[in-house]
C-alpha positions as CSV (number, residue, x, y, z in Angstrom):
1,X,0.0,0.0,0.0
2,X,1.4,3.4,-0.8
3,X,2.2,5.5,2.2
4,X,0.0,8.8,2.0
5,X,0.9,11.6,4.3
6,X,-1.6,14.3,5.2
7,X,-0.4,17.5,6.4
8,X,-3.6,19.3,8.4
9,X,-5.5,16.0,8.8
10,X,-7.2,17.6,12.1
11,X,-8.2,20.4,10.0
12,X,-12.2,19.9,8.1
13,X,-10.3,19.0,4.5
14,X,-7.7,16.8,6.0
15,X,-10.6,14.7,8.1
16,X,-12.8,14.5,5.2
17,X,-9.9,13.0,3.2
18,X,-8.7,10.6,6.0
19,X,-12.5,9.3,6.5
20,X,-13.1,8.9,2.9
21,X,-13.9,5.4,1.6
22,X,-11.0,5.3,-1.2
23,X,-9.0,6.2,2.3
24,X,-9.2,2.4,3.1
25,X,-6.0,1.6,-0.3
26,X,-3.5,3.5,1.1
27,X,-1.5,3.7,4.5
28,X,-2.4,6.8,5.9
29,X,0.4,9.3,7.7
30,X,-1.8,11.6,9.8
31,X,0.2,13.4,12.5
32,X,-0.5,16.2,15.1
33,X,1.1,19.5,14.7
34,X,3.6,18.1,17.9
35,X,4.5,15.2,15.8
36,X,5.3,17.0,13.1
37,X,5.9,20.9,13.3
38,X,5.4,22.4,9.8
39,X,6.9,25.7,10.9
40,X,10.2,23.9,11.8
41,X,12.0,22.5,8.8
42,X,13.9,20.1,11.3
43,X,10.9,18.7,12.4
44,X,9.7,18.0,8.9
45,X,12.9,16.5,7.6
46,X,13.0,14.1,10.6
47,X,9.1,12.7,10.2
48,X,10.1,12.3,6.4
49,X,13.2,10.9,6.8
50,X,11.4,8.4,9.6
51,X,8.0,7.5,8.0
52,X,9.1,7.9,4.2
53,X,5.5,8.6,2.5
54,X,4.9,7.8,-1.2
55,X,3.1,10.9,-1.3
56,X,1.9,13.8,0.2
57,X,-1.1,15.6,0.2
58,X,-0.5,19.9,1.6
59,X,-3.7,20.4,3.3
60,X,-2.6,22.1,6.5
61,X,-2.3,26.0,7.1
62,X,-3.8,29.3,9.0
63,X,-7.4,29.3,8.0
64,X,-10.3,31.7,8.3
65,X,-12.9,33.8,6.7
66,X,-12.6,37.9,5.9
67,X,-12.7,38.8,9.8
68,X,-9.4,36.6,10.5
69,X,-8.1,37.6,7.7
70,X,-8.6,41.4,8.4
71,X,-7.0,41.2,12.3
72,X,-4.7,38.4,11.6
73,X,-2.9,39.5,8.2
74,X,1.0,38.7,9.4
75,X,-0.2,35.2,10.9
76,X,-2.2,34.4,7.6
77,X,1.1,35.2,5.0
78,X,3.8,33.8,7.9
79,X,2.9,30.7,9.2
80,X,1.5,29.7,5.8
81,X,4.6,30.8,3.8
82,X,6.5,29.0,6.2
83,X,4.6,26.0,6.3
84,X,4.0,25.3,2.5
85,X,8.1,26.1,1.7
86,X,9.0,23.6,4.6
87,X,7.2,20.8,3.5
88,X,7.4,21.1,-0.3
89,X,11.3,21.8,0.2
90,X,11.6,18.8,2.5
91,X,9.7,16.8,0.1
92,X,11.5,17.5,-2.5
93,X,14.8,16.5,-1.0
94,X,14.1,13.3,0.2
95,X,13.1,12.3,-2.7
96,X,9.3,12.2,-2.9
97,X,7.9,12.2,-6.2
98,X,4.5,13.1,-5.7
99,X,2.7,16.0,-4.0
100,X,-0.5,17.6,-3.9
101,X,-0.7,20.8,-3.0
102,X,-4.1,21.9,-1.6
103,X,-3.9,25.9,-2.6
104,X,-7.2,28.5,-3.1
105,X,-9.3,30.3,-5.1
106,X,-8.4,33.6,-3.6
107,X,-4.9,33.9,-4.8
108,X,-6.6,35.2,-8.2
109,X,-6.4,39.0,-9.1
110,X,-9.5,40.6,-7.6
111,X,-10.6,42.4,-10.5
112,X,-10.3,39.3,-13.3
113,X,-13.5,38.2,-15.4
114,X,-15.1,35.4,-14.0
115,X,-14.9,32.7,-14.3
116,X,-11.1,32.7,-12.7
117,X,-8.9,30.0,-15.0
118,X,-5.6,28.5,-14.0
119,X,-3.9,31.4,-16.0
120,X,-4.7,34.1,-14.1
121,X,-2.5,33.6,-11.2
122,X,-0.4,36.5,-10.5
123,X,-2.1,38.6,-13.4
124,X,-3.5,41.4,-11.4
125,X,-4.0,42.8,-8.0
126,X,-4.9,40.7,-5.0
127,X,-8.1,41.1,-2.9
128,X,-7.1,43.3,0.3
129,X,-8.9,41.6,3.0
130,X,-7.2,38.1,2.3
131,X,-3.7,39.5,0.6
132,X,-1.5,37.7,3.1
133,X,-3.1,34.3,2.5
134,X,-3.5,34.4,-1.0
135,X,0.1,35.6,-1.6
136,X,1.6,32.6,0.6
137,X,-0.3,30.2,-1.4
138,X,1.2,31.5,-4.5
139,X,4.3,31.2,-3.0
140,X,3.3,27.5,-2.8
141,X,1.8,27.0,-6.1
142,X,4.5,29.0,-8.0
143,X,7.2,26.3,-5.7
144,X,5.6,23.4,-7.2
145,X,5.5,25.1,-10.4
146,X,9.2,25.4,-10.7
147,X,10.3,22.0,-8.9
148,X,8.1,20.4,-11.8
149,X,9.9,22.4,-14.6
150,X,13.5,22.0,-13.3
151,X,12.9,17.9,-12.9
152,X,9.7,16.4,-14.5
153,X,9.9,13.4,-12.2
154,X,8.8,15.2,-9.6
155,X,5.1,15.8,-10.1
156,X,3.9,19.0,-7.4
157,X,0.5,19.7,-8.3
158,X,-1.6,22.2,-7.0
159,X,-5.3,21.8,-6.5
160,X,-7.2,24.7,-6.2
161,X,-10.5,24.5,-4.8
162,X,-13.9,27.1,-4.4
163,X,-15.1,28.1,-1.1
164,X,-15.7,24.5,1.3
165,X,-18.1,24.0,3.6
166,X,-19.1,20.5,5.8
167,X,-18.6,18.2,8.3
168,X,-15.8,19.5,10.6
169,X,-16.1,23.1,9.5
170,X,-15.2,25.9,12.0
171,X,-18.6,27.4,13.6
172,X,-17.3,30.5,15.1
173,X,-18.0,33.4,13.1
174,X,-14.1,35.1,13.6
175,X,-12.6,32.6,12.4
176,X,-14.7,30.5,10.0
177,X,-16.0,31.1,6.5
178,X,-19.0,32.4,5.7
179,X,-21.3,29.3,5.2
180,X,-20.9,27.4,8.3
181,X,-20.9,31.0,9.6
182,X,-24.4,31.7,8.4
183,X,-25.7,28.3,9.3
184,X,-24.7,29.5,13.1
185,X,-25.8,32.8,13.1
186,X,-29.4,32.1,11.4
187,X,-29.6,29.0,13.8
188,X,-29.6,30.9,17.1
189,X,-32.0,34.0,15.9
190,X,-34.4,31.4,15.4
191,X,-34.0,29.9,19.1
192,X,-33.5,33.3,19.6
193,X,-36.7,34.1,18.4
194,X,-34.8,37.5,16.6
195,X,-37.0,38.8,13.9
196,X,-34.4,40.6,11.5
197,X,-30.6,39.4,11.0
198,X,-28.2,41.2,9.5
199,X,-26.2,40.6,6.3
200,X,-22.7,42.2,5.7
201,X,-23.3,44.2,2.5
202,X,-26.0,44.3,0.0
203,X,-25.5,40.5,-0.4
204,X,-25.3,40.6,-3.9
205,X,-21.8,39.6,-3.7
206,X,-21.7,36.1,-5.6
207,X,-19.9,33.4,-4.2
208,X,-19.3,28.8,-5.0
209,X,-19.3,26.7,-2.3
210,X,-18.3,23.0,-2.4
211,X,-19.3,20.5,-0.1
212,X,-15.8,19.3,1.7
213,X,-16.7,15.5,1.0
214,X,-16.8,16.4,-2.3
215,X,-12.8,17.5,-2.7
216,X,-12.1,14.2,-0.8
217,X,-13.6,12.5,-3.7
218,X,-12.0,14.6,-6.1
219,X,-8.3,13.6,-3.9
220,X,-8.8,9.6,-4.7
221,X,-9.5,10.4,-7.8
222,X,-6.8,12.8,-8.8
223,X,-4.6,9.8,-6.9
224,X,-5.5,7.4,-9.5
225,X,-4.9,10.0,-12.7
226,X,-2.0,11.3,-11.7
227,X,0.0,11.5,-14.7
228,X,-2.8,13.2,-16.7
229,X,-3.8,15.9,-14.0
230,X,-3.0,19.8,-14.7
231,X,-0.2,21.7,-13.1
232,X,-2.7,23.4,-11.4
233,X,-6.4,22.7,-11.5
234,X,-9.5,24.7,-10.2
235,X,-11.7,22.5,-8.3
236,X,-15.3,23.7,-7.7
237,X,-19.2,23.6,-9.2
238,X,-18.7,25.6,-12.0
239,X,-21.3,27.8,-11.2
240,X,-22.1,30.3,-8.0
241,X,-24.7,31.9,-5.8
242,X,-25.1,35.8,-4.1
243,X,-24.7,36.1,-0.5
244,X,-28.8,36.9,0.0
245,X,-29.4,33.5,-1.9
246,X,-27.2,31.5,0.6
247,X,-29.3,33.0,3.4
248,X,-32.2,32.1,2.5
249,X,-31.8,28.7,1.3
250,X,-29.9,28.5,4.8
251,X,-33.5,30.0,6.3
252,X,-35.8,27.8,4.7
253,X,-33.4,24.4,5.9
254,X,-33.6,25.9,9.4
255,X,-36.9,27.3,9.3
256,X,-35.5,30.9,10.1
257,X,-38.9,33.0,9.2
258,X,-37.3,36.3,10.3
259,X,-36.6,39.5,7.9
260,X,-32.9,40.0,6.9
261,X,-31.3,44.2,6.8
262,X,-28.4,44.6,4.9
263,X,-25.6,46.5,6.7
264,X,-23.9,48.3,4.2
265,X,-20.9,49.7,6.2
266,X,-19.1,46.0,6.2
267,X,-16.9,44.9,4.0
268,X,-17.4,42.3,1.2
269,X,-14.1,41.0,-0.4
270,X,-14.3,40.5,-3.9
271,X,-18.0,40.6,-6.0
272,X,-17.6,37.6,-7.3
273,X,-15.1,34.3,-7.4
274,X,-16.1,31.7,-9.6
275,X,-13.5,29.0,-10.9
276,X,-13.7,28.1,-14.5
277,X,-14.0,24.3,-14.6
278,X,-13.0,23.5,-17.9
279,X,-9.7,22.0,-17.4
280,X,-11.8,19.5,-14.8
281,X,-14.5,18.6,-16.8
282,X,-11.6,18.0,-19.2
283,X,-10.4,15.9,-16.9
284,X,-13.6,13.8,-16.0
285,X,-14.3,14.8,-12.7
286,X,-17.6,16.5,-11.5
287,X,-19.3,17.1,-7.9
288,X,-22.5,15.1,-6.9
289,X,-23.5,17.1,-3.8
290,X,-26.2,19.4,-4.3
291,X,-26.5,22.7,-2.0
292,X,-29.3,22.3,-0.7
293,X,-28.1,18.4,0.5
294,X,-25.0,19.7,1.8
295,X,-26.5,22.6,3.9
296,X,-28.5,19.7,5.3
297,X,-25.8,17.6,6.4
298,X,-23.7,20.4,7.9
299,X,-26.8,21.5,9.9
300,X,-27.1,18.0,11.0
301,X,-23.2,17.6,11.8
302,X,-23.5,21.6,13.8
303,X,-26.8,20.6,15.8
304,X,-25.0,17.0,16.7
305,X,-21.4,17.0,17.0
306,X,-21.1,21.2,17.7
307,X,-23.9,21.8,20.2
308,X,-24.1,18.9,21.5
309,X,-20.7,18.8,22.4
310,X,-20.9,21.8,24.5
């Protein structure tokens, strides 16, 4: 069985490719951030050198939606930076041959025409309120870019996925992103019994989000092609939503009745990311979770493994 490390395996895309059926052909590497300290490169060449993976999947790193991104800028570029150099580096030189490198949709310039293709990267101005992330995950992507080009061998591949949402998602609105965020907030003013919620904006702002579950399919599958998967590929639904929609499909699966204001002295990052998915349909993958399915199963996983947990 070939060894398959997963950096951020805690984190909600690292579980939901550890728990994934395909998980069961390959021996999965899933350490803690004390067995193995991405933002020490000593610690990272010793697990390697110990535990010798076949390949290794990126998934780890400072993650957040605009309001951690807006107070925790140096954080967001730092620790990431670090952490992506350290264990593409130390893959590199012990001799791994295949990486996957889990990057994001908002390294593209904030004011390209949607939809955002592979080409774009570095093509235009970053959005503010996430510049630090997006510009250490270009660092990464642009790293995998290179190793590829000086030694073909070595295949670094960069996936680069939509907005996620799912089981294991981050609840607390200053630091997760704006889905499970919603699903929280609209939650309590109906125990709450509030009769208007706010929304940041005019909620126009358009926006694709991918049920987590569905990337771990996309993973295996990407595992078994290999050879004939891009350099970098967008990884998403193809098509997108505006904020106000996501609220009230959110409403109607809680049964929220309330009346939502629009507070138009928040920001809203950019007006719309939406990945072109040509170069994955060329590739024969697709998702199969609908919205409306996967709001239900995160408001199942909040009310039962979130609440409940309390």
């Amino acid at each position: 069985m070939k060894r398959l490390l997963i950096t951020g395996s805690n984190g909600m895309v690292g579980k939901n490719i550890v728990e994934y059926e395909s998980a069961q052909s390959y021996k999965l590497l899933t350490p803690s951030s004390s067995e193995l300290n991405l933002l020490d490169r000593c610690s990272v060449d010793a697990y390697l050198k110990e535990h010798k993976p076949d390949i290794v999947i990126h998934c780890a790193g400072i993650v957040g939606g605009i309001q951690a991104n807006i107070a925790n800028p140096v954080n967001f570029l730092v620790h990431n930076t670090q952490m992506g150099l350290n264990i593409i580096m130390g893959s590199k030189e012990a001799g791994i041959k295949k990486f996957i490198n889990m990057s994001s949709s908002c390294m593209y310039p904030r004011e390209a025409v949607n939809p955002l293709g592979e080409e774009l990267i570095l093509r235009g101005e970053l959005e503010p309120t996430n510049e630090g992330y997006a510009i250490a995950k270009i660092t990464s992507t642009r790293l995998c870019e290179y190793i590829n080009k000086e030694d073909s061998s070595c295949q670094y591949k960069t996936v680069i996925p939509c907005n996620l949402y799912g089981r294991y998602d981050k609840f607390n609105p200053k630091h997760s992103h704006m889905l499970p965020a919603v699903i929280k907030k609209i939650h309590e003013a109906k125990v709450n019994k509030q009769s208007t919620l706010d929304i940041w904006g005019d909620g126009e702002a358009r926006r694709e989000f991918m049920y987590a579950e569905d990337l771990a399919n996309f993973i295996y599958y990407a595992l078994e092609n290999f050879e004939t998967m891009p350099q970098n590929i967008n990884v998403g639904l193809g098509h997108d939503y505006t904020i106000n929609e996501y609220y009230q499909m959110i409403a109607e699966i809680i049964g929220y009745e309330g009346e939502f204001l629009h507070d138009l002295t928040k920001p809203i990052g950019m007006k719309q990311k939406l990945i072109d998915d040509s170069k994955l349909k060329s590739f024969g993958w697709q998702h199969t979770t609908s919205l409306g399915k996967g709001i239900q199963k995160t408001y199942e996983y909040y009310l039962k493994e979130v609440i409940n947990d309390k």
